[in-house]
N, C-alpha and C positions, 0 to 999 in steps of 0.2 A: 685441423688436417685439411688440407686442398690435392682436389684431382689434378692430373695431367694430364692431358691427353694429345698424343701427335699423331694424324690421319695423313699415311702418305698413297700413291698409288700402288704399293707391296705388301705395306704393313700398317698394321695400327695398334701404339704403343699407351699402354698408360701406367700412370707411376702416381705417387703419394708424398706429399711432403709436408711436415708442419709448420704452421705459420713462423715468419721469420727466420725459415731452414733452407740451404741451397742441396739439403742432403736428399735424394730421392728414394724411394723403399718402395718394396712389393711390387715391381714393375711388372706388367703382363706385356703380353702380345700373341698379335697371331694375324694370319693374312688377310690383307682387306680383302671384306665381303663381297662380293659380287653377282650372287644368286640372289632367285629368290626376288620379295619388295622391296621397292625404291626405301624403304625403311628398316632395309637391315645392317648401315651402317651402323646409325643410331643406337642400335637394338646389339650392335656388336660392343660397342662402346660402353653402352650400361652394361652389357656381361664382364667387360674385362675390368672396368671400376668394378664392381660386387667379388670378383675376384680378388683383387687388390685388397681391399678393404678385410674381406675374410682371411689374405697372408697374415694382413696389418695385426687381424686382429682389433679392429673398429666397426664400427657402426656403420654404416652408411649415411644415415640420418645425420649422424655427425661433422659429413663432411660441411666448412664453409664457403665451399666454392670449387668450382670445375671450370679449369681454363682448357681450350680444344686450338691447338695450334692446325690448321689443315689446308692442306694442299687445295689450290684454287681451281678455275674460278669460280666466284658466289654469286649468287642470282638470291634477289632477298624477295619474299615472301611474308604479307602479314608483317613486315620487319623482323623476318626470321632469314637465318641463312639455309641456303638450300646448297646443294657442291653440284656445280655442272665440271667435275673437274673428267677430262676425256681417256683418265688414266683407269677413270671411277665406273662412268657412265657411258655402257657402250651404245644409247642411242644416240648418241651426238655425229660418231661419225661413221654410224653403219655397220653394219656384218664383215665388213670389211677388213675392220681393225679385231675382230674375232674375240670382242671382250662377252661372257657369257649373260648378258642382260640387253633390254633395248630404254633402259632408262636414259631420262633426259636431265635430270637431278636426281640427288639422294638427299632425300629427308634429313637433317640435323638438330638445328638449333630446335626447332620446336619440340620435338618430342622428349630433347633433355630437359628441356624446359620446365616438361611437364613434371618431371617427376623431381629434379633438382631447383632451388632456391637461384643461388647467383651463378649464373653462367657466362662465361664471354667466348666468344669463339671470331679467331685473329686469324688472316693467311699466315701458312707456317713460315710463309719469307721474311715477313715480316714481323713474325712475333722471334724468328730466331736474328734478324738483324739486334732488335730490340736485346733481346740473349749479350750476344756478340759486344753490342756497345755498353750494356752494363759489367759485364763479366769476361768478356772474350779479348780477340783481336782491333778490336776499334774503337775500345773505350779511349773517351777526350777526342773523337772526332765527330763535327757538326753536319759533314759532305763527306757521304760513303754510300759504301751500298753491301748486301748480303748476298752472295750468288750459291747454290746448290744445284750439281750436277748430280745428278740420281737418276732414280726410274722417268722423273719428268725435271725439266729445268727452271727453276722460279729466282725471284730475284727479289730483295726488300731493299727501299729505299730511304737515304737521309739526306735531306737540303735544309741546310741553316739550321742544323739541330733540332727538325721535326721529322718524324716519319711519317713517309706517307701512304694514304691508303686510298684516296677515291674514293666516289659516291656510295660503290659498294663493297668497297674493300678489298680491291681487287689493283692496286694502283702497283706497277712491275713485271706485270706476266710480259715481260721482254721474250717471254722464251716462246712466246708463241708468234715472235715478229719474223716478218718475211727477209729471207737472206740468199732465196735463190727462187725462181720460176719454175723451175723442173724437175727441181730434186736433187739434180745431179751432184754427187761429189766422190766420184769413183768407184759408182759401180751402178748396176744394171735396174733396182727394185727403188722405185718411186718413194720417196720419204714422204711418206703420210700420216699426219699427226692426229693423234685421238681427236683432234677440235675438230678435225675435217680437213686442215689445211695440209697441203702437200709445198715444201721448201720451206715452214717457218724453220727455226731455230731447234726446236724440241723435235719434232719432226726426223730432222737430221741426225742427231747428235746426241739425244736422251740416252738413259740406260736402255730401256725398253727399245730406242729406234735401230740398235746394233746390230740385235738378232736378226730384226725383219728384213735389214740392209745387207745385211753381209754373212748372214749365214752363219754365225758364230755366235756366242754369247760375250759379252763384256767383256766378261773373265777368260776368258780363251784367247779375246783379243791382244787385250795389253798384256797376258803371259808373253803369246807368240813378238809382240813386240820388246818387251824385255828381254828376249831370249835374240833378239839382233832379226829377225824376220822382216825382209825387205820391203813385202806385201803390206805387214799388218804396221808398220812404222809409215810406211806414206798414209795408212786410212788413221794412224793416230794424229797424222798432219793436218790430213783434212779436216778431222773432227776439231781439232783444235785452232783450225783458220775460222770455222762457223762459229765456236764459241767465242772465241778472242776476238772477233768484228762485233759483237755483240756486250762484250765488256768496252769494247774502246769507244762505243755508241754511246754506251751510257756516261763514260768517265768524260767525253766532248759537249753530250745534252747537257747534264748535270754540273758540270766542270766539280769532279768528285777528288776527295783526296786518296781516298784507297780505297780496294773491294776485299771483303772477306769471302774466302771459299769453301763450301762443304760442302755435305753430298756422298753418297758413297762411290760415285764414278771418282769423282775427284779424291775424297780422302783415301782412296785404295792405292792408286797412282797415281800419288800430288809427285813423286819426282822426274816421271816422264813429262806430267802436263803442265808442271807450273813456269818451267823455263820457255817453254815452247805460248802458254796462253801471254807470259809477260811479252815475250816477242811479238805480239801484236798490237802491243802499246808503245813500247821504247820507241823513239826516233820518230813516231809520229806526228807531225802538228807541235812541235814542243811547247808551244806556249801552252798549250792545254791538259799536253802527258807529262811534262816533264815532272820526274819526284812521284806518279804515282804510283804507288804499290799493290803489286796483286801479293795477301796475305795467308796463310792457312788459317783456315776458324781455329780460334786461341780456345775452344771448347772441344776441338775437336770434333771423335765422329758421338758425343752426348748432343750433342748442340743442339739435335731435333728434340731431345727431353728436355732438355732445359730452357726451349724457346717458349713452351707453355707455360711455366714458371716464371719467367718474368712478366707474363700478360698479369699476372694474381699478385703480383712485390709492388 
């Protein structure tokens, strides 16, 4: 039996699967930690495994392994990963962002470490591209990429059929790349991103950046624009101008064959955003866009369970 574990900046989820099984059992969750010491993610994470285990009805001692798919970025330590992710860690970018800690990292790898045999712990972009092209929408492609729109925006990458990750594992945080000076994209409250930076990507456009921007939550938003609302359909534009300059970035860097998308921003209203993000590819540069495809994750909204399980296959 192998753990799962997916650390996003909302939740954190773990699940159980036996070897050689794509079936997942006794899932827990509950909101990521935020109080408290830099080590209570960790300490969350062994509660909600021990949970698992006790649905299961196993051992714990039994498990052969815990794979931890988590939201970046890692800062390694000792050759241990640490999360400075700004979703996690509100000492990164101050009182500002109103997250209830002044942490600069959260403790991980090490302290599961301690008490767990094999561990590996993968950005979740990357371990859910990994997902994706064994099981999902991009299986048989060598040049792609993984994009999720959620509480923060991350991105897993493929060239020439390797993924990749950087020195420390950290290779795709496109969503923290600059795409505007000021913030501006229609309306009044500075996009300021957990990392600190004000105009990157995430900043803009994440799930968490909507509230702070526009006075609404997510879901209030793309309701009122579903519902034909003039106001909330142009800020669905603009939302979707930042993220689609940032898909068509990567699909020119990369020269990519197609992106997979999840996330729950995206999986909730993949039919307002997907026409609209492809429109920022079609007709551009053709030598470079032409024939690419923006896909919905072929996993769907599991993808985030199932990208830790491909880190342990």
């Amino acid at each position: 039996m192998r753990a799962c574990v997916d650390i996003g900046g909302t939740k954190v989820a773990v699940s159980l699967a036996k070897a050689g099984s794509r079936e997942l059992i006794a899932r827990q969750q509950a909101p990521t930690a935020k109080t408290g010491d830099n080590d209570a993610v960790a300490m969350q994470v062994m509660a909600l495994i021990d949970a698992a285990c006790a649905e299961a009805g196993v051992s714990v001692d039994s498990l052969s392994g815990v794979a931890v798919a988590s939201a970046g970025p890692f800062v390694l330590k000792d050759g241990c990963v640490e999360l400075a992710n700004p979703n996690i860690c509100g000492g990164i970018a101050g009182p500002s962002r109103g997250l209830p800690n002044d942490w600069m990292t959260a403790l991980l790898e090490a302290p599961l470490r301690e008490r767990f045999g094999r561990v590996r712990v993968e950005n979740d972009a990357i371990a859910a591209l990994e997902a994706e092209r064994r099981w999902g929408a991009l299986q048989g492609l060598d040049d792609c990429a993984y994009v999720t729109w959620s509480t923060g925006v991350g991105v897993g990458l493929c060239v020439d059929g390797r993924a990749l990750r950087g020195k420390n594992g950290n290779a795709g945080h496109a969503g923290h790349s600059f795409v505007s000076t000021d913030g501006d994209a229609g309306d009044d409250t500075p996009a300021l991103c957990g990392c600190g930076n004000v105009g990157d990507v995430e900043g803009l456009a994440a799930g968490n950046a909507i509230a702070r921007r526009f006075d609404q939550s997510a879901a209030e938003l793309f309701e009122a624009a579903a519902a034909g609302d003039a106001k909330a359909l142009k800020r669905i534009d603009a939302l979707c101008s930042v993220v689609g300059r940032m898909l068509y970035n990567l699909v020119i860097t990369l020269d990519l064959q197609a992106i997979s998308l999840g996330g729950s921003v995206f999986w909730h209203n993949q039919d307002l955003l997907l026409p609209r993000l492809q429109a920022e590819i079609d007709g551009k540069l053709p030598a470079l866009t032409q024939g690419v495809k923006l896909i919905p994750a072929g996993l769907g909204d599991t993808v985030g369970d199932h990208a830790a399980l491909a880190l342990l296959d």
